[in-house]
C-alpha positions as CSV (number, residue, x, y, z in Angstrom):
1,X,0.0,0.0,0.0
2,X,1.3,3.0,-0.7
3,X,0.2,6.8,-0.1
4,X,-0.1,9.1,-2.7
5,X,1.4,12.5,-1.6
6,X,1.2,15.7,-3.1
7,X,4.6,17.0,-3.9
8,X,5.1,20.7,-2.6
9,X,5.9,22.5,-5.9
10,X,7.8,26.1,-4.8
11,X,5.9,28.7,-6.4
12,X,7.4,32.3,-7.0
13,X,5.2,34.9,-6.0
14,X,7.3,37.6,-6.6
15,X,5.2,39.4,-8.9
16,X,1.6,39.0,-7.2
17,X,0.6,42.0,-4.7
18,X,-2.5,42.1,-2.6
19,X,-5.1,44.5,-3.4
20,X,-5.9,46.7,-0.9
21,X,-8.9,46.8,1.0
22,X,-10.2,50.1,1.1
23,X,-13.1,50.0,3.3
24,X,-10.8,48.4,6.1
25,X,-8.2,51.8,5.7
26,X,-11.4,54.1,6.0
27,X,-12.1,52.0,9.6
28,X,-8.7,52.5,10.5
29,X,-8.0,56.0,9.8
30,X,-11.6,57.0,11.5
31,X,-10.0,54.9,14.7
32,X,-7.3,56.8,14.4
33,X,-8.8,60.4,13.9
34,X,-11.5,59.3,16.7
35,X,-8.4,58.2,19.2
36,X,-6.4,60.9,18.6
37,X,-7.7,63.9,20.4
38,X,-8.7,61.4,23.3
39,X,-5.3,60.2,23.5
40,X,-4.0,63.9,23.2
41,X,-6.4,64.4,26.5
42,X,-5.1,61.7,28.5
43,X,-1.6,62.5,27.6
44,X,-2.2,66.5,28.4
45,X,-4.1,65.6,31.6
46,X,-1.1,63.4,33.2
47,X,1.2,65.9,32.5
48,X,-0.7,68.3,34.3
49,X,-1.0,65.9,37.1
50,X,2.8,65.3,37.0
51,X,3.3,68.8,36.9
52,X,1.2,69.3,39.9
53,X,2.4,66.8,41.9
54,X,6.3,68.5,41.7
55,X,5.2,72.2,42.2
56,X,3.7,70.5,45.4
57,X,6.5,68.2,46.5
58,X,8.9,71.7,45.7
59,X,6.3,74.1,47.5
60,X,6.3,71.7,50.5
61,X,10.0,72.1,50.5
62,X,9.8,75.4,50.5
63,X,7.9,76.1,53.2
64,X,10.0,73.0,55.5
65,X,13.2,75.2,54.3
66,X,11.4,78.9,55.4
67,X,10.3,77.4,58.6
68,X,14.0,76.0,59.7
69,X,14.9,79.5,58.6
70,X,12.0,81.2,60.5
71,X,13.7,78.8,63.5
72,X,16.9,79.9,63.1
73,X,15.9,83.6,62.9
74,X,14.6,83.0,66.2
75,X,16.8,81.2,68.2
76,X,19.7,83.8,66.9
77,X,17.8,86.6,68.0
78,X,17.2,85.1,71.8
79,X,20.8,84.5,71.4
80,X,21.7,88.4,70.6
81,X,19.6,89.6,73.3
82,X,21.2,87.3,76.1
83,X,24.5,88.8,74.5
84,X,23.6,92.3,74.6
85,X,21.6,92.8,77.7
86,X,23.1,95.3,79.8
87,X,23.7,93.3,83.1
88,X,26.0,91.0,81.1
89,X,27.9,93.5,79.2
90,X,28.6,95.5,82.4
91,X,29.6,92.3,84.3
92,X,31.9,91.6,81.4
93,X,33.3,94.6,81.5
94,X,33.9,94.7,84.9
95,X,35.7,91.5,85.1
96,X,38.2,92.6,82.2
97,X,38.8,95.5,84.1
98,X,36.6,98.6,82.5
99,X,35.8,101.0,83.8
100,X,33.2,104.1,82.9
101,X,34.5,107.0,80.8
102,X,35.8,110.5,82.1
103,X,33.9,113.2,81.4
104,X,37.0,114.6,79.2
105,X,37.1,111.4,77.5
106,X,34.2,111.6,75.1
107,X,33.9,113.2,71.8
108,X,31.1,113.7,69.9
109,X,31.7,113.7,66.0
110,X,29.1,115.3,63.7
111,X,28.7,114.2,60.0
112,X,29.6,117.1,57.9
113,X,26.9,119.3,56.3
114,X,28.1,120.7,52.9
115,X,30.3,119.9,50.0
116,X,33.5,121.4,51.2
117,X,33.4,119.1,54.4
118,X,35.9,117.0,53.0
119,X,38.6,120.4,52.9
120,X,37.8,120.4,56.7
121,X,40.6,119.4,59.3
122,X,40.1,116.1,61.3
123,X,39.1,116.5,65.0
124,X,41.5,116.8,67.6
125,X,43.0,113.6,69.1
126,X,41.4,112.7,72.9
127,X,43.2,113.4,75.7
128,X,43.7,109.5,76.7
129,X,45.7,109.7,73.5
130,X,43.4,106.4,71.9
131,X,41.8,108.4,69.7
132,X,38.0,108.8,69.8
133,X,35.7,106.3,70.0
134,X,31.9,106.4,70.5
């Protein structure tokens, strides 16, 4: 018994093209128009999203940076004022051996009024020979 098989002949299509279906690129290009503006939408409304989402990570940076600032300010200024209150810079000076200015040791300077102030001689030197100081 023996089978009769169909012997594969190669066959050179070369020269035959498909013809195009017209009706099928009409469906596709009306997807595509139809898609298009939707997918321009989606696209436009993530990026605002994104967008919105960094302006509110960098605003909330912001304000963690002003508020260390605002912190800062704050402790620096308790700072100046336990530095400069009077009862401390009068113990200080006391210790270092100040003392309280003569009445002949003080000279007032006042700033010049006119043009030809810088012609004018420089004060006197104080009597403590130090030169003045306010």
């Amino acid at each position: 018994m023996s089978a009769l098989y169909a012997h594969s002949k190669r066959v050179e299509n070369l020269h035959l093209t498909r013809e195009r279906d017209r009706r099928r690129g009409r469906e596709l290009a009306t997807f595509v128009l139809a898609g298009l503006p939707v997918a321009c939408a989606l696209l436009g409304y993530a990026a605002l999203h994104i967008e919105t989402v960094r302006v509110g990570y960098l605003r909330e940076a912001r304000q963690a940076t002003i508020s260390d600032l605002n912190e800062e300010n704050r402790r620096l200024r308790a700072e100046l004022g336990r530095a400069s209150a009077p009862d401390r810079v009068a113990s200080l000076a006391q210790r270092k051996g100040l003392r309280p200015p003569h009445p002949g040791q003080i000279q007032y300077v006042e700033a010049p009024t006119s043009a030809s102030a810088a012609d004018a001689p420089s004060p006197p030197p104080s009597p403590g020979g130090r030169g003045s100081r306010p």
